[in-house]
C-alpha positions as CSV (number, residue, x, y, z in Angstrom):
1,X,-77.1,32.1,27.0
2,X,-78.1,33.9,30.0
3,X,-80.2,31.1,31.2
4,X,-77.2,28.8,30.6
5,X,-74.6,31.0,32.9
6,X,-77.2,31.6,35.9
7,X,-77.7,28.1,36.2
8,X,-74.0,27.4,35.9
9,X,-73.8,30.5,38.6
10,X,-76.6,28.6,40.8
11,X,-74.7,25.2,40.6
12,X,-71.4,26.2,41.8
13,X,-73.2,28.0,44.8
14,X,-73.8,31.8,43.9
15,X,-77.3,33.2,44.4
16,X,-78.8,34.1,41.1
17,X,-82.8,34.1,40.6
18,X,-84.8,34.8,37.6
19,X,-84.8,38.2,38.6
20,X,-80.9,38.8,38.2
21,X,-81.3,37.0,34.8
22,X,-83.7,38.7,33.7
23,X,-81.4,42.6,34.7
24,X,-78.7,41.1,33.1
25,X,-80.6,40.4,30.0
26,X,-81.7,43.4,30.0
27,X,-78.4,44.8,30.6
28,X,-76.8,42.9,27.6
29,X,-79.5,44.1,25.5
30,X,-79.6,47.8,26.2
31,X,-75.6,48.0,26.6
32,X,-75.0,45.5,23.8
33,X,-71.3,44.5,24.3
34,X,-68.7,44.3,21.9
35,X,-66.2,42.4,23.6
36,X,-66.0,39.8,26.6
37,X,-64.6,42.7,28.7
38,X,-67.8,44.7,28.4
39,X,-70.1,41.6,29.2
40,X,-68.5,41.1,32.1
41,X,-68.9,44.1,33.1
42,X,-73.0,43.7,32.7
43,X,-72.6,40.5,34.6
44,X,-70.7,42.5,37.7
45,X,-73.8,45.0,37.6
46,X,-76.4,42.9,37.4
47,X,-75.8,39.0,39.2
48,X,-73.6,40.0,42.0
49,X,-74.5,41.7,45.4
50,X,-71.2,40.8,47.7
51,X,-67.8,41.3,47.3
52,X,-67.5,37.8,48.4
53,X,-69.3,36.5,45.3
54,X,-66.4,37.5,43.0
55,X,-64.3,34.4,42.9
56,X,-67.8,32.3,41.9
57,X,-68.6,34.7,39.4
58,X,-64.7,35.0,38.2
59,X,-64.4,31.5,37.8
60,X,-67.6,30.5,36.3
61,X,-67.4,33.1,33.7
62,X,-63.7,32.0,32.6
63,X,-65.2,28.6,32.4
64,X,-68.3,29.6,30.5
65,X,-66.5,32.1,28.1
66,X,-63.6,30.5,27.0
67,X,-60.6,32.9,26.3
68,X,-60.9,35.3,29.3
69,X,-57.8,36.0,31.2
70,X,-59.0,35.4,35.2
71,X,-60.3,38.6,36.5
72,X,-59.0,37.8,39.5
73,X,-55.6,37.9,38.8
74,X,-56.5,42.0,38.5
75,X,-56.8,42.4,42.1
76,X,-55.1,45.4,43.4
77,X,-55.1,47.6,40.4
78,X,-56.5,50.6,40.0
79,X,-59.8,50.7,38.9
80,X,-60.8,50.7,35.0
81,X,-56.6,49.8,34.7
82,X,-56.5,46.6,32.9
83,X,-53.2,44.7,32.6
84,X,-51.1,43.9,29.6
85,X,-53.1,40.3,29.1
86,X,-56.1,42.1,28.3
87,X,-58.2,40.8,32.1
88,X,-60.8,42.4,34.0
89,X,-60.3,45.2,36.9
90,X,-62.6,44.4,39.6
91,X,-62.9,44.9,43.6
92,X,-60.3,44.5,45.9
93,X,-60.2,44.8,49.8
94,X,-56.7,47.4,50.6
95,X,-53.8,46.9,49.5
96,X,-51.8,46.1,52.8
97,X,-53.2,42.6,52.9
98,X,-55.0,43.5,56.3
99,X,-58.7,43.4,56.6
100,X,-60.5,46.0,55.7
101,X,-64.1,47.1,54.2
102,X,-63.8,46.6,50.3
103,X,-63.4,49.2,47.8
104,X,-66.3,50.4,45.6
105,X,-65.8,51.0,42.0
106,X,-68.3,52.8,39.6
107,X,-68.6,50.5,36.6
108,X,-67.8,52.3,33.5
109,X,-71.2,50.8,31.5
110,X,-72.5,53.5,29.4
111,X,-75.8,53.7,28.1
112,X,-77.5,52.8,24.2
113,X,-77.6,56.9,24.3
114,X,-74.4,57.5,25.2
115,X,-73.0,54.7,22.9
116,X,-75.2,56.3,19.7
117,X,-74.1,59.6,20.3
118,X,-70.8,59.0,18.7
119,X,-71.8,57.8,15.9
120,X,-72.5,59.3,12.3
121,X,-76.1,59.9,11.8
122,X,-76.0,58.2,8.3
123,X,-74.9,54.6,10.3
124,X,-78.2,54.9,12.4
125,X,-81.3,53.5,12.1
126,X,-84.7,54.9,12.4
127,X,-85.1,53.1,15.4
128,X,-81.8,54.3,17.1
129,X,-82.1,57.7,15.8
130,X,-85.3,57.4,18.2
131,X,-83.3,55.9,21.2
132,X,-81.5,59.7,20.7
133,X,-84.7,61.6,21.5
134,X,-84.6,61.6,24.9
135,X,-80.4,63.1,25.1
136,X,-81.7,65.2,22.6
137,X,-84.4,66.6,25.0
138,X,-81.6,67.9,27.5
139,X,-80.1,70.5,24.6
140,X,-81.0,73.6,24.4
141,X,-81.9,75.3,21.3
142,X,-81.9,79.2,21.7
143,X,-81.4,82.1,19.7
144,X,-79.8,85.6,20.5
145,X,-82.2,88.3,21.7
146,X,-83.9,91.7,19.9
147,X,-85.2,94.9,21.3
148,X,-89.0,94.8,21.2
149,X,-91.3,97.7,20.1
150,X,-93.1,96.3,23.6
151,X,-91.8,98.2,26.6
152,X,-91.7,97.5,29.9
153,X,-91.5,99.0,33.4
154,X,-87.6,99.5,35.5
155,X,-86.9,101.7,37.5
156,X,-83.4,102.5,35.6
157,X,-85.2,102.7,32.1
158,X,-84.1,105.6,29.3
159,X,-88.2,106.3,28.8
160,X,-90.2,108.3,31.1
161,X,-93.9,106.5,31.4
162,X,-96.2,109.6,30.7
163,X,-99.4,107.7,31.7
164,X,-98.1,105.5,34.7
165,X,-96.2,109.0,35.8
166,X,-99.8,110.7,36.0
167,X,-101.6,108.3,37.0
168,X,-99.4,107.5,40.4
169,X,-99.6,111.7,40.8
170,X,-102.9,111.5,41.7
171,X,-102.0,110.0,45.0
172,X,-99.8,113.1,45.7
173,X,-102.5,115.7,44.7
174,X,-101.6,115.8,41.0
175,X,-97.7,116.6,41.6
176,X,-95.9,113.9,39.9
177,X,-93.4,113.7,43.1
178,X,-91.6,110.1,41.2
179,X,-91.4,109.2,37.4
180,X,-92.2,106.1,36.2
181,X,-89.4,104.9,33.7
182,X,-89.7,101.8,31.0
183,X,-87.3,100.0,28.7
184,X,-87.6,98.2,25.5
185,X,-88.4,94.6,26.2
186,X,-86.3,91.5,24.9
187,X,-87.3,88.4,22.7
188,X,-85.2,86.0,20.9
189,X,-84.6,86.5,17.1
190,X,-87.0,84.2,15.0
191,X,-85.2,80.8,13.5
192,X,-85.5,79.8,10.1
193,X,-84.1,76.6,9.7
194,X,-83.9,75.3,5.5
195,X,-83.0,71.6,5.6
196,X,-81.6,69.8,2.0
197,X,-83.8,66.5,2.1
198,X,-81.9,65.0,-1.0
199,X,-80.4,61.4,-1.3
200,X,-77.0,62.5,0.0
201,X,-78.4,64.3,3.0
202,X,-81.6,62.1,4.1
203,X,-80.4,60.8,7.7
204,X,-78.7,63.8,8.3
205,X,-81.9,65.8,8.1
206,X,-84.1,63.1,9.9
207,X,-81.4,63.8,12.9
208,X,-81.6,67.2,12.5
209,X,-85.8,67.9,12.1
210,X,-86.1,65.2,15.4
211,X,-83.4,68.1,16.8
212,X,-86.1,70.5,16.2
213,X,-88.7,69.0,17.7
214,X,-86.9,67.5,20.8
215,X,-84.5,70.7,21.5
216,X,-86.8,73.8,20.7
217,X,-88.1,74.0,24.5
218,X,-90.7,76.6,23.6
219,X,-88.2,78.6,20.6
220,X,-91.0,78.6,17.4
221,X,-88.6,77.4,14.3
222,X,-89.8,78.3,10.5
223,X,-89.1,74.7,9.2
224,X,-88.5,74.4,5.5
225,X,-87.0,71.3,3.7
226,X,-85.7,71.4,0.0
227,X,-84.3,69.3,-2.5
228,X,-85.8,69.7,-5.8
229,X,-88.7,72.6,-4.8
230,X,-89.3,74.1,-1.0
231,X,-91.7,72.6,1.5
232,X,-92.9,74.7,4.6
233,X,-93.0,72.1,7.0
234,X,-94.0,74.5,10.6
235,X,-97.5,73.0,11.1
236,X,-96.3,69.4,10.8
237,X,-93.5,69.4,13.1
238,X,-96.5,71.0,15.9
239,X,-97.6,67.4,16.7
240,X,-96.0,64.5,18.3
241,X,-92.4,63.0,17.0
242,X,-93.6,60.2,15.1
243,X,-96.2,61.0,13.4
244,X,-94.2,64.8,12.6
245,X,-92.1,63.3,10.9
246,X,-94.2,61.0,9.1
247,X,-96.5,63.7,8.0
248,X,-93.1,66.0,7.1
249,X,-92.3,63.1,4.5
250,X,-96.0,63.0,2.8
251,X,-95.7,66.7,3.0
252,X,-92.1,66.6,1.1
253,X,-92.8,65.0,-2.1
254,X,-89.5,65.8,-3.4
255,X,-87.5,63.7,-0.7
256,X,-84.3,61.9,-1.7
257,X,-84.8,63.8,-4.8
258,X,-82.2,65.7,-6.7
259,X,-80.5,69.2,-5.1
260,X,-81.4,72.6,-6.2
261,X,-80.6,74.7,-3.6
262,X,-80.7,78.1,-5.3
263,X,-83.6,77.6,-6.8
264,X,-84.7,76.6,-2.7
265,X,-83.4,79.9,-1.9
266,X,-85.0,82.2,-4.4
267,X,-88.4,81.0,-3.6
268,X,-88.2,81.4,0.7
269,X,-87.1,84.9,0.1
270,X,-89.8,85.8,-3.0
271,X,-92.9,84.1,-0.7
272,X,-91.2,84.4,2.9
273,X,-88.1,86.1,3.5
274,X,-89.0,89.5,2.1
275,X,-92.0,89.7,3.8
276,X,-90.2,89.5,7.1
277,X,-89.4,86.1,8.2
278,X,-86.1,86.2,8.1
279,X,-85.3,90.0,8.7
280,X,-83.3,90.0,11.7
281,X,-83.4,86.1,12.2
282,X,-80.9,83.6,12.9
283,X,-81.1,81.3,9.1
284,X,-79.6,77.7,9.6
285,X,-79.0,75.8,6.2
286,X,-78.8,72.3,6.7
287,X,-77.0,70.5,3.4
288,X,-73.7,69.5,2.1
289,X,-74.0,72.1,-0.6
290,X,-73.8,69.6,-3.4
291,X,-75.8,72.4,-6.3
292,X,-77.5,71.0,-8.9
293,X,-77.7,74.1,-10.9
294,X,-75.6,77.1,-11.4
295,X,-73.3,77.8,-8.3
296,X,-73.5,81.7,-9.3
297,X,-77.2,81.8,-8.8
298,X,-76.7,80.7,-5.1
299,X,-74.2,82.9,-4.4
300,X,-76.8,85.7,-5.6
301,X,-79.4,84.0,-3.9
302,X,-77.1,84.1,0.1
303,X,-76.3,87.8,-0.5
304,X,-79.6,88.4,-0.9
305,X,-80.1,86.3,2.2
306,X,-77.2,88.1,3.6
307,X,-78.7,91.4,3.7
308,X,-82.0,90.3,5.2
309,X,-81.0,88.1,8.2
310,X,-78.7,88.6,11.0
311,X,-77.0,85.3,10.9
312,X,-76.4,82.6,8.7
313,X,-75.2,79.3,9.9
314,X,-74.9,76.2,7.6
315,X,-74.4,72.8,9.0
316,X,-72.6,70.7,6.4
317,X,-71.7,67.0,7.8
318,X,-68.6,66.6,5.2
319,X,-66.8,69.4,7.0
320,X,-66.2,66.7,9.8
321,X,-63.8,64.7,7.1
322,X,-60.2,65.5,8.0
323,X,-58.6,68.1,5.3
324,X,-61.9,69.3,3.9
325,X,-61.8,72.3,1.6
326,X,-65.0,73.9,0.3
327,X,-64.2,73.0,-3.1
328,X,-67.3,72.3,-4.8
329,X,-69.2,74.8,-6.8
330,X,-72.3,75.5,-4.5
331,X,-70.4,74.8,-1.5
332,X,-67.8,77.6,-2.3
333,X,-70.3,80.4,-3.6
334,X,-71.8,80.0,-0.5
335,X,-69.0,80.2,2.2
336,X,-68.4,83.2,2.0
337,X,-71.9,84.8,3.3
338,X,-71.6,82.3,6.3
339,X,-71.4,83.5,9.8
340,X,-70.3,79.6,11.1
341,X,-70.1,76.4,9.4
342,X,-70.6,73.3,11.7
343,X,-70.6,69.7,10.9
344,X,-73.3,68.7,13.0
345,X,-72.9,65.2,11.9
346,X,-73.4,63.6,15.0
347,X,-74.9,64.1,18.6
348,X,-71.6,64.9,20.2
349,X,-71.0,67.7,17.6
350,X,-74.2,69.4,18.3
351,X,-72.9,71.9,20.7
352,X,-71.0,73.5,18.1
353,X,-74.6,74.3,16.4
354,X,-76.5,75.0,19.4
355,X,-73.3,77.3,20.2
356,X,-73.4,79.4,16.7
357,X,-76.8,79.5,16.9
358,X,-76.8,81.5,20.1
359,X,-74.3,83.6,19.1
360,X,-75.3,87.7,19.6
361,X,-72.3,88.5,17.3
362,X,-72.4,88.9,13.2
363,X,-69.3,86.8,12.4
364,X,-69.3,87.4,8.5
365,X,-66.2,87.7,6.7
366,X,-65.5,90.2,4.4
């Protein structure tokens, strides 16, 4: 097709080499339009380099895609305002007729990225939930900060500094003429993130463990997935993207297995959470709360949980579905020991989790 149209372009006089073809290939791949409007629009980016190429590429484009309205009947709008017919805005010199340099318009082409982010994980594919690695790269994933038992010197601090006091008095013949002062240092609370790897939840935890990996900038997550038992999955998700994830599914052996999220629970705080990891930490809990056992258990199990960490945020991708109500059995035992529910169910909605997860404030209703 593209070879086709440049040498119709080439024929009726417009300058196109294989090097335009080859961009606007390019561009038609990468963009991949869904209408004639938006193929234009790669054409306009990619094969023209005057203003006074416009009519050629108008007219050999109506003639090549049958069913376009002429784009140059759009002259004079405003740009990215198409007309009632359904044409193509384009560039137009000033509107009082009189001569004048022409206009520049920014094209409205977004990229792959841009185009994937609003769409549900669960439509994705393994290969576009890559092409999302590098938008997820410019998030960042933080956590509130803690005091430290680690202090530090200021000038202003609450502690005097015995040693650094007496040690800067010998300079002044052993009268301590200036106090040295510290304060408690500042880290950010550990994150423990439990992620439900069952058949209902699969490509919403792929998104969320390449999240991990790609947001993290230097914040250590505990990573544990679940579905049928608990997997600790921190070392594997310390190497490269790919082969994390691969080695997180050989590690998993339970994955797009059934849901027993108490049962999930019980075990991180008997081998984990008691033992500190999640005192004082930010918990996420990544599942749609589908429980396979007894929803009374896991309502045990979070108010265990609730006493031990500082927050607990569950991202559950059904919440995005207009009307929901936490209904179901494990879903409702567990709302009420949440400090935030998100939906998370897509990369446009991942603010709202970076946003609870930052969040210094306990949020927990009563």
């Amino acid at each position: 097709m593209v070879a086709g149209f440049g040498a119709a372009l080439r024929a009726a006089g417009l300058p196109v080499g294989p090097d335009r073809c080859a961009r606007f290939a390019q561009a038609v791949t990468v963009v991949e339009p869904a209408t004639t409007r938006e193929l234009y629009w790669c054409a306009l980016a990619t094969l023209v380099s005057d203003p006074a190429q416009l009519p050629i590429l108008d007219a050999v484009f109506g003639a090549v895609f049958r069913g376009l309205v002429d784009p140059a009947q759009q002259r004079g709008q405003e740009p990215g305002v198409a007309s009632p017919s359904g044409g193509t805005p384009s560039v137009d010199s000033r509107s009082n007729g009189s001569a004048g340099p022409p206009r520049e318009v920014d094209l409205p082409i977004a990229s792959a990225g841009e185009r994937l982010s609003t769409r549900d994980f669960a439509e994705l594919t393994d290969a576009e939930l890559a092409r999302l690695s590098e938008l997820m790269r410019e998030l960042a994933l933080r956590t509130p900060p803690r005091r430290s038992r680690r202090q530090r010197a200021a000038p202003a601090g609450h502690r005097v500094d015995l040693r650094a006091s007496l040690r800067k008095a010998r300079r002044t013949g052993g009268y301590p003429l200036r106090l040295e002062r510290t304060t408690a240092r500042t880290r950010p609370r550990r994150l423990v993130v439990l992620c439900d790897i069952s058949g209902s939840m699969q490509p919403y935890a792929r998104a969320m463990l390449q999240l991990l990996y790609c947001a993290a900038q230097g914040q250590k997550a505990e990573t544990f997935t679940f579905a049928t038992r608990l997997t600790r999955l921190t070392p594997a998700l310390a190497g490269r993207p790919g082969e994390a994830l691969a080695q997180a599914g050989h590690l998993a052996p339970d994955w797009s297995g059934g849901t027993r999220i108490a049962l999930a629970l019980r075990t991180f705080l008997r081998d984990h959470g008691r033992r500190g990891m999640a005192r004082g930490a930010v918990t996420l809990i990544i599942s749609d709360g589908w429980e396979g056992g007894d929803p009374a258990e896991l309502g045990r199990a979070m108010a265990a949980l609730s006493r031990l960490a500082f927050r607990i945020v569950w991202a559950n991708p059904r919440t995005a579905r207009p009307g929901y109500r936490p209904l179901t059995g494990g879903m409702a035992a567990a709302w009420p020991y949440c400090d935030a529910v998100v939906s998370a169910h897509r990369l446009d909605a991942l603010p709202d989790l970076l946003a609870a997860l930052a969040d210094p404030i306990r949020r927990r209703p009563r």
